[in-house]
N, C-alpha and C positions, 0 to 999 in steps of 0.2 A: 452827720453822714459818714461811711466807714469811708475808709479808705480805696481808692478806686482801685488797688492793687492786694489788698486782703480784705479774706472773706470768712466767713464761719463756714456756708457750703458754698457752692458752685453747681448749679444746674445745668446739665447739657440737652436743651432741649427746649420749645415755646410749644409745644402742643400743649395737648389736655392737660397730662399726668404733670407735664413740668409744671405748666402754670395754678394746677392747684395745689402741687406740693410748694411752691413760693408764696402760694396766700397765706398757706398753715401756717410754713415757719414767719412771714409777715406777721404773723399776728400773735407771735409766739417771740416776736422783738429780735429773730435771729438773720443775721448779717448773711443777705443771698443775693447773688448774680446769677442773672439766667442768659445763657447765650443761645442764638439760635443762625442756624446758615442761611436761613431763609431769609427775605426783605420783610416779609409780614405775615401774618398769619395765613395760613390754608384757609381758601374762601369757599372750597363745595362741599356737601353735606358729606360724610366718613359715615358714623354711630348715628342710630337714628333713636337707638333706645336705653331711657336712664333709668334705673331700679330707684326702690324706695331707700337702700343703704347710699346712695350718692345722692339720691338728693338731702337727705342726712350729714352727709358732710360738707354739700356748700352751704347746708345752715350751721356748722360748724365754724366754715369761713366767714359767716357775715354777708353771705350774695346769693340765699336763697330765692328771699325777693325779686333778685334783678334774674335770675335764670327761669322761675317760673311763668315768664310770658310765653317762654319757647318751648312750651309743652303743651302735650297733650294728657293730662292726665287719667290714667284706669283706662290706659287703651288695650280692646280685646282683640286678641289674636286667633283665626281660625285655619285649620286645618285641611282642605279640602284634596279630591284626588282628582282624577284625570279629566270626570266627566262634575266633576262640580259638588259631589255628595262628600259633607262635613265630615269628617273623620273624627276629629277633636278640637278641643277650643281652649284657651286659656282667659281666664274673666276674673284674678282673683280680688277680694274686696279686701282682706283682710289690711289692716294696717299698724302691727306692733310699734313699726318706728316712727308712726302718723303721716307717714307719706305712702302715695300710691305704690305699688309695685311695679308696676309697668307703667314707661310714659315716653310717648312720641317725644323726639325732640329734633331741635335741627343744632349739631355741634357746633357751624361755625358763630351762630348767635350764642351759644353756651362760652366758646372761646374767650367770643369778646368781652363778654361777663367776666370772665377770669382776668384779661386783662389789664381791663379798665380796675381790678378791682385790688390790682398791685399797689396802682398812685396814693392808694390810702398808707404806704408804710415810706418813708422816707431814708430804710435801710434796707430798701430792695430795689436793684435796678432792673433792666434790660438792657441786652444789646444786641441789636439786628444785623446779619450781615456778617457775622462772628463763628467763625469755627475753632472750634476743637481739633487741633493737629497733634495734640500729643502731653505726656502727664509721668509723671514721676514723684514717689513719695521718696518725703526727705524727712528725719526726723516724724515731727508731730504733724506737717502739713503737705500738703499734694502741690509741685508744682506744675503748672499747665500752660501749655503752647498754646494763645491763641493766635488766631488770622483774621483780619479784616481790610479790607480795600487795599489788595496786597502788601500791608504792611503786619508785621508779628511783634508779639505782645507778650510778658510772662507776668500771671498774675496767683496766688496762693491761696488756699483754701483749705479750712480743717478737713472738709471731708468735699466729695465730690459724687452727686447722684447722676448717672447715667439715664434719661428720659428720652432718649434721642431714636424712637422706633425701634422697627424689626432688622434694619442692616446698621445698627448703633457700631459709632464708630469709637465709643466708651467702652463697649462690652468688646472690641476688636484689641484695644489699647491694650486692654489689661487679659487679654487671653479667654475670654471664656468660652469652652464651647455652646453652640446651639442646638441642642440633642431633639428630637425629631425628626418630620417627615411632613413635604410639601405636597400637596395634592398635584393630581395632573390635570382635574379638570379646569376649566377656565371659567371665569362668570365676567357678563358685561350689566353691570351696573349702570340705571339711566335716569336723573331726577326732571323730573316736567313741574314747571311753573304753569299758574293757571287752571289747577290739580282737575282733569278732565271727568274724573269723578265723584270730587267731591265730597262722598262720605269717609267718618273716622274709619277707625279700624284698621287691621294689618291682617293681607291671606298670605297663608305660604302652598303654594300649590303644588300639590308630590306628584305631578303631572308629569308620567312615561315618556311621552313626547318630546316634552321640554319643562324640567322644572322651574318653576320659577317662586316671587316674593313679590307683592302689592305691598305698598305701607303706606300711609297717609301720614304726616309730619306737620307742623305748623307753617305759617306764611305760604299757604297755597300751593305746598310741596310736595308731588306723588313721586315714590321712590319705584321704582321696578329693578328689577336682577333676574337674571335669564342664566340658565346653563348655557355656554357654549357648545356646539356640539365639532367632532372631529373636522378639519379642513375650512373652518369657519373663523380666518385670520381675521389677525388684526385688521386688516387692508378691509374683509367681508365687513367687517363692522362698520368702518368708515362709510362703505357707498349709502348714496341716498336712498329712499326705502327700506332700508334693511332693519332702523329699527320699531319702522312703523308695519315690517310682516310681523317682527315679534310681540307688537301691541294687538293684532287682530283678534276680537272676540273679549279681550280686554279691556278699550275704550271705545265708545260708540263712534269717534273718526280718528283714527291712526294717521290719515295722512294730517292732519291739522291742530297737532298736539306741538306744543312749545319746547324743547329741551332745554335743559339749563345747561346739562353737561352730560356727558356718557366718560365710563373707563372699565375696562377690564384689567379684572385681577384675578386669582387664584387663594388658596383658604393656606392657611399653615395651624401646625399643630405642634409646635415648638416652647421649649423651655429651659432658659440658661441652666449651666452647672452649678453655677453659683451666683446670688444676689449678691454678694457683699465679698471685693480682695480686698483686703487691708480698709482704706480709707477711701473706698471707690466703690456705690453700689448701684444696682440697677434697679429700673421700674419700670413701669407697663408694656410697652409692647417689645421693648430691650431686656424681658427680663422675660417675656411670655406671650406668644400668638399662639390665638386661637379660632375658626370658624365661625363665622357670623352668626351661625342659627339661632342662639339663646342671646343674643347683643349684651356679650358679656367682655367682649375684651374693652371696649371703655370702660365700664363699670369695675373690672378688675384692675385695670391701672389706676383708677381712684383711689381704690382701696389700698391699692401700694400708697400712693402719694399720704394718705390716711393713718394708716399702720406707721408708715416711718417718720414722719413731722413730728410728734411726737416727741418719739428716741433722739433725732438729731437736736430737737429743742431741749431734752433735758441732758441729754450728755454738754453739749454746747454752753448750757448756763452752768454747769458743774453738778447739779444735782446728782446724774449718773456718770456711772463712770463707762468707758467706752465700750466694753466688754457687752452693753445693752444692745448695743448696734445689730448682734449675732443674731438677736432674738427675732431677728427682719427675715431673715430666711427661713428658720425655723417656722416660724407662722403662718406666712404667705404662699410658701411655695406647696403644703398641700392642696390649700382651697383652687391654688391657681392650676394645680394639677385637674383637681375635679372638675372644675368648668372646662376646660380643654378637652377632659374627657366626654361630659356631656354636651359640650357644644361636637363634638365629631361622630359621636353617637346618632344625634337628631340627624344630622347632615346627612348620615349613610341609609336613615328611615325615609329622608326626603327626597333623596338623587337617583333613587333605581331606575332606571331606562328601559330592562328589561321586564312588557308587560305582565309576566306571570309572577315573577316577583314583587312587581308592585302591586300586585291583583292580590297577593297571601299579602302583604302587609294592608293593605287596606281589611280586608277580615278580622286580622287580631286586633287592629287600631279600634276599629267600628263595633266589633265584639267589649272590649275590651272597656271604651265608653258607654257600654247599657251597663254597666256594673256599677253602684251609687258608688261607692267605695273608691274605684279607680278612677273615675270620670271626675269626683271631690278631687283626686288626688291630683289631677292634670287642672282642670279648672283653677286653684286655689294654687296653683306652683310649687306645690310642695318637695317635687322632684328638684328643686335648684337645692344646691348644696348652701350652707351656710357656712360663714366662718365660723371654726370651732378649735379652736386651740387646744394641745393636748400638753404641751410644752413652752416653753420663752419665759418673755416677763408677767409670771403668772405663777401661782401655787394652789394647788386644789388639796396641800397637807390639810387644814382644818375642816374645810364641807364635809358635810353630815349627812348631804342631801344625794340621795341617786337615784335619776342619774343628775351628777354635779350639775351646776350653770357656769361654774368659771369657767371662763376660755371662751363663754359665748357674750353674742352683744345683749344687751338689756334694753327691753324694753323702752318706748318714749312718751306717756303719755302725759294731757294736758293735765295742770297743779295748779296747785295755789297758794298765799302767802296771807300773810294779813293784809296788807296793803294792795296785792296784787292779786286779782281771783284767776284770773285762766292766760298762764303761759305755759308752754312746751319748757319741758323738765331740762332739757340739756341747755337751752337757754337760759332760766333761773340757776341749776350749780355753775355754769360758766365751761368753759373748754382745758380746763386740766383735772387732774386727780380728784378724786371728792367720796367718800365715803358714807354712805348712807345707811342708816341702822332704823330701825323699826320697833319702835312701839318703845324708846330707850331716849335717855340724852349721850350722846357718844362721849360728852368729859367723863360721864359718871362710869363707863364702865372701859375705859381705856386707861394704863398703866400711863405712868410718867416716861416712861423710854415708848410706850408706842406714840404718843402725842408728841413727842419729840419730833420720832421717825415721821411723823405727817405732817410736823413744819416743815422739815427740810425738804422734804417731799413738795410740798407747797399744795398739800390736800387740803379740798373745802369739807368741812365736820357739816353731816346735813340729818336732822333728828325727821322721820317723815313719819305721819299718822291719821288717821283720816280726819276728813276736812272737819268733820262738829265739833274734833277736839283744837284748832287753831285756836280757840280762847284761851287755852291751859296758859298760866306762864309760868309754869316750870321751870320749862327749857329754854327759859329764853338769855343764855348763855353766851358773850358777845360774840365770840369764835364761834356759833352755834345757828345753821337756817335752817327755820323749820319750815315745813310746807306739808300741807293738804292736800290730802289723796281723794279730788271730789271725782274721778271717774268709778272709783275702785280697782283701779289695773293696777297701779303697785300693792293692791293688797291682793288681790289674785297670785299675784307674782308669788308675795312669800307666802301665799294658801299652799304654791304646790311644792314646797320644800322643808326644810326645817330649820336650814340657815337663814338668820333674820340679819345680816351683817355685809353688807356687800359693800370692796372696793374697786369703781372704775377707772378704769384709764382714761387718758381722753380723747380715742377713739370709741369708746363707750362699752369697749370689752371689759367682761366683768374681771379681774387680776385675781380677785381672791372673796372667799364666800365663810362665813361661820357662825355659830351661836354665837350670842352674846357675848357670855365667859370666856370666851378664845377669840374674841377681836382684836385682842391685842397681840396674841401667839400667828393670826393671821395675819397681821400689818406687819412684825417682825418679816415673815416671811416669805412675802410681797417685796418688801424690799428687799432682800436679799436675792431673789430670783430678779428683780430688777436693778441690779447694781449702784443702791442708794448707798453714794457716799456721806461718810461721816460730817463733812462740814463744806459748805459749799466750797466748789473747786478758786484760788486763785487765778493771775491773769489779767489778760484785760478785760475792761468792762462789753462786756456783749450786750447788744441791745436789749436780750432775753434776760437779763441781771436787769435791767432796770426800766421804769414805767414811761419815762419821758417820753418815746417815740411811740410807745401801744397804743393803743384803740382801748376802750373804758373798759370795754368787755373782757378783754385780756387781762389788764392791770389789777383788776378785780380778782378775777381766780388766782392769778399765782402769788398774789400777796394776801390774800383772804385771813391766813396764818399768820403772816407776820408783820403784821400793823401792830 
């Protein structure tokens, strides 16, 4: 167990984004504290909806399983207007990363999943009741003020992520501004136990009057959200009736509907100046709010948590050198820009009040889905933005292919081994680096200095080819996993390119793409855009240097190499 007073990071924050960035680096053997001010976790439903890249990364962490009870999965969202008549729909089926794209859920059951699912690392704590007062970098490490039961505490950390919400009092510490603009309208969000409707599904209603959002959720949970309208305080919400007028026409008895909880809030469209001072960086909703409409500011603070676990895992074990960190802003902060912008976008097609403007929006909407083309394009979600990296820890010098794939995530489809016929691909290479070549054994066409670079790297060498050739043994080279392409999606993959060489990260972004013959001019540099140093860093032993404390799954990938 580390020491109760040094840390590799330091999390400020037990929400979402804190508690899954403490499973990654959990499971990545790196020494974290997570403090939070709270007593316990938030108990009422926040995020109702998780994308296919998040539930992606709790199968990353190992707690896929335990979170998918609390879903709804491939749930369709419709679009109606004032008087009921469908405007558009979202229904997509597609699943590159094998999970739904859309899916009900209730966060504080997702929470407790993240929680529960810390005790599997025995160099990760919590501490409840724990504030953040204050932080100072000294040398290599950050020292931090904390507070609990009015007594103060100074404890040390390599680095320190800021998860701590929209009034973060991390991103306060260290100066950052909050650039944006806070809406004026107000919304009163109201979840009913006993769900009085009963069916799946999620309306969002661009209804003049009063817009509003239905969603159906798991454990018998109807979610509703109401514009507020002018003069209609706080105090208006309280009285009795008032939210069973706004249920009228909605549920067949308003007056006899359960609440679990009502709150009104307001939408923000906000994003720090900077993710990363020195040794201090932010994430999800301390690094970026955004409008409810696309239910992406959970799913974007994952993404943070995601992206960065990572970097702090391998700078942390010495692998990289610190200089990697930078690549966190670099990357995150356009995608996170584009959902902000699309989520404030929908918001301003949903809120019109004034009926002649919603009357021309419903036209173009309505118009707009008789077109197969556009209606594919709304239906099938192709309007959400994807992470696409243009820059960081990544190199697109060697791809051949345009338009590139580095910078994007790859594909996930089900494989197979000899031994093992049908597992999910990111499951088999394991959760760190891994390099996969096609139709090749990767000893046989990698130099002595790029196989190096992918020891120390602690990349798994993966030869993949479709499934009829699994008998070949060729390749059956010990540092060497081969697996069967029995869907044919990785071989679609490299149908539509010409790079047959791809190395992921283990967030699943591709880092670098090439022929054959430049696999090894492309591992060069990969590493270099990722700050692989020469020989692992000295020190003390970090949990992440060694296997004792990991989970199998872990211990596996980043030694794969060097057994």
């Amino acid at each position: 167990m580390a020491s109760r007073n040094q840390w590799d990071v330091l999390v400020v924050g037990a929400g979402p984004v804190g508690l899954m960035l403490a499973n990654l680096l959990g499971g990545y053997g790196v020494r974290t504290l997570v403090v939070e001010a709270r007593e316990a976790l938030i108990d009422y439903p926040r995020g109702v909806g998780m994308d296919d890249e998040t539930l992606r990364i709790f199968q990353a962490a190992g707690l896929v399983d335990e979170v998918l009870p609390h879903t709804v999965p491939n749930q369709f969202m419709s679009f109606v207007n004032g008087t009921g008549k469908l405007l558009a729909e979202i229904s997509p089926t597609a699943a590159d990363f094998h999970w739904p794209k859309r899916n009900g859920f209730v966060q504080p059951f997702a929470d407790q999943v993240l929680l529960r699912g810390l005790g599997r690392f025995a160099h990760v704590e919590v501490r409840w009741q724990t504030t953040m007062v204050g932080l100072a970098e000294a040398d290599d490490t950050v020292v931090v003020q904390l507070e609990s039961a009015g007594q103060s505490s100074e404890i040390r950390a390599s680095y320190v992520v800021g998860a701590d919400g929209g009034r973060s009092a991390t991103r306060r510490a260290v100066g950052v501004a909050f650039d944006g603009q806070s809406s004026s309208t107000r919304w009163l969000v109201v979840d009913l136990e006993n769900d009085p409707l009963g069916r799946p599904g999620a309306v969002v209603g661009a209804d003049p009057r009063r817009p509003y959002v239905c969603v159906s959720i798991p454990h018998g949970i109807r979610r509703f959200e109401f514009m507020l309208k002018d003069g209609e305080t706080d105090e208006t919400v309280e009285q009795p009736g008032f939210i069973a007028s706004l249920l009228e026409g909605k549920v067949p008895d308003p007056q006899s509907v359960s609440v679990l909880r009502s709150r009104v809030y307001i939408h923000h469209s906000r994003i720090a100046a900077d993710f990363r001072v020195g040794r201090v960086l932010l994430a999800g909703d301390a690094a970026h709010l955004m409008p409810v409409w696309q239910g992406q500011g959970y799913n974007s603070g994952i993404r943070d948590a995601s992206n960065l676990a990572w970097k702090l895992a391998a700078v942390s074990s010495g692998r990289c050198g610190d200089e990697l960190l930078d690549s966190y802003d670099m990357e995150r902060r356009g995608h996170a820009l584009a959902m902000i912008r699309l989520s404030t976008l929908v918001g301003r097609m949903i809120s019109p009040t004034n009926p002649i403007v919603a009357g021309l929006r419903d036209v173009v909407l309505r118009a707009a889905s008789a077109v197969p083309a556009v209606k594919r394009y709304l239906v099938e979600m192709r309007f959400k933005p994807m992470p696409t990296f243009t820059r960081g820890a990544l190199s697109t010098g060697e791809s051949t292919s345009s338009p590139t794939h580095v910078g994007r995530l790859f594909p996930q489809p089900r494989v197979a081994t000899r031994q093992q016929p049908d597992l999910l691909l990111d499951d088999l290479v394991g959760p760190w680096f891994s390099l996969l070549v096609w139709n090749n054994d990767p000893t046989a066409i990698l130099d002595d200095d790029a196989r190096d670079v992918l020891r120390r790297l602690g990349a798994r060498l993966v030869a993949v080819r479709p499934a009829v050739q699994l008998g070949w043994p060729d390749q059956d080279h010990e540092d060497v996993l081969v697996i069967g392409d029995t869907t044919g999606r990785l071989k679609r993959w490299f149908d539509q390119q010409s790079d047959s060489v791809v190395l992921l990260r283990p967030d699943r972004v591709v880092a670098g793409a090439s022929p054959a013959q430049r696999a090894s001019a492309m591992v060069r540099a990969v590493a270099a855009a990722a700050v692989v140093l020469p020989e692992r860093g000295g020190g003390h032993e970090s949990a992440s240097t060694s296997s004792a404390e990991q989970p199998d799954r872990t211990a596996d990938s980043l030694d794969v190499v060097e057994q």
